[in-house]
Structures are given as structure tokens and as C-alpha cells.
C-alpha positions as CSV (number, residue, x, y, z in Angstrom):
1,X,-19.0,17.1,6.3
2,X,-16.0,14.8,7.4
3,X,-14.0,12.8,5.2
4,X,-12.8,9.5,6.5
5,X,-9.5,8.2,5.3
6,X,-10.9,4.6,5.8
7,X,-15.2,4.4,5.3
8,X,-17.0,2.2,7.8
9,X,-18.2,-0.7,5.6
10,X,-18.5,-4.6,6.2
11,X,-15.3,-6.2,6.0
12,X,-15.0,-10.1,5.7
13,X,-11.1,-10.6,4.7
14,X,-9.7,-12.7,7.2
15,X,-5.9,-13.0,5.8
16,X,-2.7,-11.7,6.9
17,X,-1.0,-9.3,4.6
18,X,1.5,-10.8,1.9
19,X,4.5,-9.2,1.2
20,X,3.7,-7.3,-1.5
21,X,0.3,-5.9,-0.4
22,X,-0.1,-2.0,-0.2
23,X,-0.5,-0.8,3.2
24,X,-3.3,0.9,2.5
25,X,-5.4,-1.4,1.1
26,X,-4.6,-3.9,3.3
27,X,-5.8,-1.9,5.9
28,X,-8.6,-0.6,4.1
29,X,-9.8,-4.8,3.2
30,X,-9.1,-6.7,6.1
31,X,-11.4,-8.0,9.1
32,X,-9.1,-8.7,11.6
33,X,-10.0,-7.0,14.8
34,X,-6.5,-6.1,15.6
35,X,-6.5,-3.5,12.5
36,X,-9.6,-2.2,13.5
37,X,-7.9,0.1,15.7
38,X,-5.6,1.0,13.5
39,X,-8.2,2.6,11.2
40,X,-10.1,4.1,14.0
41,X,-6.6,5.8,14.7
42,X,-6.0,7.2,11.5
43,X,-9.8,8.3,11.0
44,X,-9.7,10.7,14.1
């Protein structure tokens, strides 16, 4: 069984991160396709 750090669900959250936004969670909610990578990444 493998536990992924970040689970492969639909995400819709279009917006940039604001300043005070956890990393992780941002990273965890967001759709943009340039963060997509980021979570493949850390799932490995």
C-alpha cells in the first residue's frame, strides 16, 4: 500500500497563492498546471 503525500482528486482552484496561504495546502488545492508537477515530484 502506498501513501501519497498529495491524493489524486479533481482540483478546480484556479488562484495564485496569497501571502499568507500554507504551502501545503496550497499545493494540495490548486489547479494550476504548473503545480501539478510539483506534486507529482513530491509523491514519488
Amino acid at each position: 500500500m502506498v501513501n501519497w503525500i498529495f491524493d489524486d482528486k479533481i482540483r478546480t482552484d484556479m488562484s495564485f497563492a496569497q501571502h499568507l496561504d500554507d504551502t501545503y495546502d496550497f499545493y494540495d488545492r490548486t489547479a494550476l498546471p504548473e503545480f501539478a508537477s510539483i506534486r507529482e515530484t513530491i509523491n514519488l
